[in-house]
DRENPA-866770 format. One record per residue: residue number from 1; residue in three letters; x, y, z of N, C-alpha, C in turn. Coordinates in steps of 0.1 Angstrom, whole numbers, plus 2048, in hexadecimal, padded with zeros to 3 digits. Layout:
! residues N
NUM/ALA/X/Y/Z/X/Y/Z/X/Y/Z
...
END
This chain:
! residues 115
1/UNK/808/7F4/800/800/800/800/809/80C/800
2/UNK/805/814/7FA/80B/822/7F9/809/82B/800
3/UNK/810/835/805/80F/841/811/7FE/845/80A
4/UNK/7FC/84B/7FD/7F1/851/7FD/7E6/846/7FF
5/UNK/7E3/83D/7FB/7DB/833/7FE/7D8/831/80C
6/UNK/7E0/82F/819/7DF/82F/824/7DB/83E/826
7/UNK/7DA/846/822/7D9/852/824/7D0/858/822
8/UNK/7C9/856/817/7B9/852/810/7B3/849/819
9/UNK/7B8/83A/81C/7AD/836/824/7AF/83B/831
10/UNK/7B9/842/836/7B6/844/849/7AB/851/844
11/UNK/7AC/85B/83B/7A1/869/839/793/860/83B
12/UNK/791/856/834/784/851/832/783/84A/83E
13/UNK/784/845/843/785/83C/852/784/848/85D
14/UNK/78B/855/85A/787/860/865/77B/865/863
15/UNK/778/868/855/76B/86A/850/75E/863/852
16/UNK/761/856/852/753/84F/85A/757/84F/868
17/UNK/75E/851/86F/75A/852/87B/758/861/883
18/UNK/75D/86B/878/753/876/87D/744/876/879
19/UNK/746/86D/86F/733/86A/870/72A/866/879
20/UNK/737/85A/87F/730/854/886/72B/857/894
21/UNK/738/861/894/738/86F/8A3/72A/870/8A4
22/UNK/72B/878/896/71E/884/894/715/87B/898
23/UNK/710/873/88F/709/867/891/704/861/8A2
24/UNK/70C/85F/8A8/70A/85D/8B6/70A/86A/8BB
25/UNK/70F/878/8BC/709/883/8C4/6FB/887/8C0
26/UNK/6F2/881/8B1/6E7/882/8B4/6E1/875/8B7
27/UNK/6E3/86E/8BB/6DB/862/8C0/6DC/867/8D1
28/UNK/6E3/86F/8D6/6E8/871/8E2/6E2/87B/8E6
29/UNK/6DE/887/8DB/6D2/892/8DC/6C3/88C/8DD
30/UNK/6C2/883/8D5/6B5/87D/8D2/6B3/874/8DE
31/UNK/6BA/86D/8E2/6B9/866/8F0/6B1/86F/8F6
32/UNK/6BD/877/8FF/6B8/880/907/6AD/88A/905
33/UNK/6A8/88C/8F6/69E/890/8FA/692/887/8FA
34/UNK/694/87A/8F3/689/874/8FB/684/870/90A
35/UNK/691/86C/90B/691/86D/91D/688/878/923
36/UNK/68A/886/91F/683/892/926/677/890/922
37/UNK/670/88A/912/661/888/911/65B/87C/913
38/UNK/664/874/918/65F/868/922/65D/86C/931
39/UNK/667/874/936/664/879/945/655/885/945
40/UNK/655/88E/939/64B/892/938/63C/88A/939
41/UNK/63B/881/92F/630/876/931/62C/873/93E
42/UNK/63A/86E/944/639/866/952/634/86E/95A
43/UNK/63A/87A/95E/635/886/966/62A/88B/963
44/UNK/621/88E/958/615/88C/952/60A/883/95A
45/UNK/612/873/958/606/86C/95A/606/867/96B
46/UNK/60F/86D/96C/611/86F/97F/609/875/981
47/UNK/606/883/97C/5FC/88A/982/5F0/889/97C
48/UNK/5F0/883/974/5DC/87F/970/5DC/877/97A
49/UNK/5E6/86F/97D/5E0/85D/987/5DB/865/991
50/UNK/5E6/86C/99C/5E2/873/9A4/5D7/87E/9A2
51/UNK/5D5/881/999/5C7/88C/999/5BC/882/99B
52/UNK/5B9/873/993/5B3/86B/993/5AF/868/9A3
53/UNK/5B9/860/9A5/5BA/859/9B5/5B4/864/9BF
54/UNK/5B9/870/9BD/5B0/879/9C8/5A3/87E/9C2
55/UNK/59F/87A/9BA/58E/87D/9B5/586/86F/9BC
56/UNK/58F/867/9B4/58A/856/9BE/58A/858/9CD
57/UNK/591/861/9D4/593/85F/9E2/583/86A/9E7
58/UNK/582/875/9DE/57B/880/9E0/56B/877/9E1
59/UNK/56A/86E/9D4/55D/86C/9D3/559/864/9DD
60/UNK/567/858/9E1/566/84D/9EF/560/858/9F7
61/UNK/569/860/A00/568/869/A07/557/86C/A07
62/UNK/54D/870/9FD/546/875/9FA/53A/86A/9FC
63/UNK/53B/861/9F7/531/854/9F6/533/851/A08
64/UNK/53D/84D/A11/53D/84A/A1F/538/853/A24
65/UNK/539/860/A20/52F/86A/A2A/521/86B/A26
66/UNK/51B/868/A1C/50F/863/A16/509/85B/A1D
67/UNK/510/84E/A1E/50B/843/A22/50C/842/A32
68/UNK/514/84A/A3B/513/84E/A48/506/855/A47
69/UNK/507/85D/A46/4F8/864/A48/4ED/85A/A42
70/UNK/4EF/858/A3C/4E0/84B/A38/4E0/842/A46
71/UNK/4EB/83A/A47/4EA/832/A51/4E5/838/A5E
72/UNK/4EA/845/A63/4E7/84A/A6D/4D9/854/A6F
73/UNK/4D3/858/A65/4C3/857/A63/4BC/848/A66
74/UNK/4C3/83C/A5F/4BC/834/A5F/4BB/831/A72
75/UNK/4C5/832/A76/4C6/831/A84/4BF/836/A8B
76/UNK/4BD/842/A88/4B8/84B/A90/4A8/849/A8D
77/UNK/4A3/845/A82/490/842/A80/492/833/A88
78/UNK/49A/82B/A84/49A/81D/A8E/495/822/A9E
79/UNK/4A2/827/AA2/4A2/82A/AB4/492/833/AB4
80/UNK/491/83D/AB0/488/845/AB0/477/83B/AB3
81/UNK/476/832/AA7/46C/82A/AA3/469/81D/AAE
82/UNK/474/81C/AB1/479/814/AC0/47A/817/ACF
83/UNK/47C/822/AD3/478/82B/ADB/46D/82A/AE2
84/UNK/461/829/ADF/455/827/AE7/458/818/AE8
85/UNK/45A/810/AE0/455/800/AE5/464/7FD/AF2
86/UNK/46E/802/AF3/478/801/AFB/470/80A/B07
87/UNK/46D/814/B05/464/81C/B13/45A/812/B1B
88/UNK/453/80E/B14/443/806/B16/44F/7F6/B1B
89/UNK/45B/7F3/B17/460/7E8/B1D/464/7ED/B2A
90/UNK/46D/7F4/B2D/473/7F7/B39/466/7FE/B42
91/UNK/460/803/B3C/453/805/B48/44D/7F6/B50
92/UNK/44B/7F1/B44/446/7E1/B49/44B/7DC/B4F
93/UNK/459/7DC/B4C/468/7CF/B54/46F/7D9/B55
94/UNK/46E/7E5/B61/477/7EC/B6B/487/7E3/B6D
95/UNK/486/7D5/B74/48C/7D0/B79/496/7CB/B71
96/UNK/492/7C2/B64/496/7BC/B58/4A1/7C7/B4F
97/UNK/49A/7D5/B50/4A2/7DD/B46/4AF/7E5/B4F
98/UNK/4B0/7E0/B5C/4B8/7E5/B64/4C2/7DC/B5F
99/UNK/4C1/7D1/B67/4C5/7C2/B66/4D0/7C3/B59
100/UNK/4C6/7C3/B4C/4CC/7C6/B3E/4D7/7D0/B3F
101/UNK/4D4/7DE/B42/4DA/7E7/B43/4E7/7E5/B48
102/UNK/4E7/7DE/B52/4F3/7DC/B5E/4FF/7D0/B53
103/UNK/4F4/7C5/B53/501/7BC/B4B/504/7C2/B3E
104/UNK/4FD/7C9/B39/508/7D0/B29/512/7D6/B2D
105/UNK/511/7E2/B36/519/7EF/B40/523/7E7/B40
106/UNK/522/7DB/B45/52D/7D2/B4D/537/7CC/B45
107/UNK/52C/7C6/B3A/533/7BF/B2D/53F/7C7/B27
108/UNK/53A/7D3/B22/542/7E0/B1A/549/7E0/B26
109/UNK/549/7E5/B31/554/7E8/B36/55F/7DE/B3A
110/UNK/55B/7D2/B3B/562/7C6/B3A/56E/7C4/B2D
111/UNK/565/7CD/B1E/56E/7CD/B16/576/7D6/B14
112/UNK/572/7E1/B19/57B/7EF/B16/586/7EF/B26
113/UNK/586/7E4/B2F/593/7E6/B36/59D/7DA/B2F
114/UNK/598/7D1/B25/5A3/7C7/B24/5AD/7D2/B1C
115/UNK/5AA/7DB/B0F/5B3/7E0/B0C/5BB/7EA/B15
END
């Protein structure tokens, strides 16, 4: 091989590999900026989830205090509706609704000292 021949191919051999530079500093731009519109996406759909999950939490939130008050109307027409036939018992069985009285008292408190 001849000086110029070696010399010609190292120009071409530097020449594809400044291509190949170039070539890889844009695969290296391009990365990175997909990276930033993939973190974009991600941080995106982070905050829908989370906007989501706290509407889900809002509506739970919303439906248990619904259904508290239902239940505690319902309670309250029960006892209410109940009320005279529990009067008209304890008038009748003075003794019996003592009696009752005493072993519940006792029960509950039997359970609220084990803890």
């Amino acid at each position: 091989m001849t000086e110029r021949s070696r010399k010609n191919g190292t120009d071409k051999m530097d020449a594809r590999l400044g291509a190949l530079r170039s070539e890889l500093e844009t695969l290296e731009a391009d990365m990175k900026g997909l990276v930033g519109d993939v973190e974009g996406i991600a941080d995106g759909r982070i905050h829908l989830a989370i906007r989501r999950a706290e509407d889900v939490a809002h509506r739970a939130y919303h439906l248990a205090e619904e259904s508290t008050a239902h239940v505690a109307d319902d309670v309250e027409k029960w006892a209410n509706g109940n009320l005279e036939v529990a009067r008209k018992s304890i008038r009748a069985q003075p003794f019996s609704a003592l009696a009752l009285s005493v072993g519940a008292g006792a029960l509950l408190g039997a359970i609220f000292m084990r803890r």
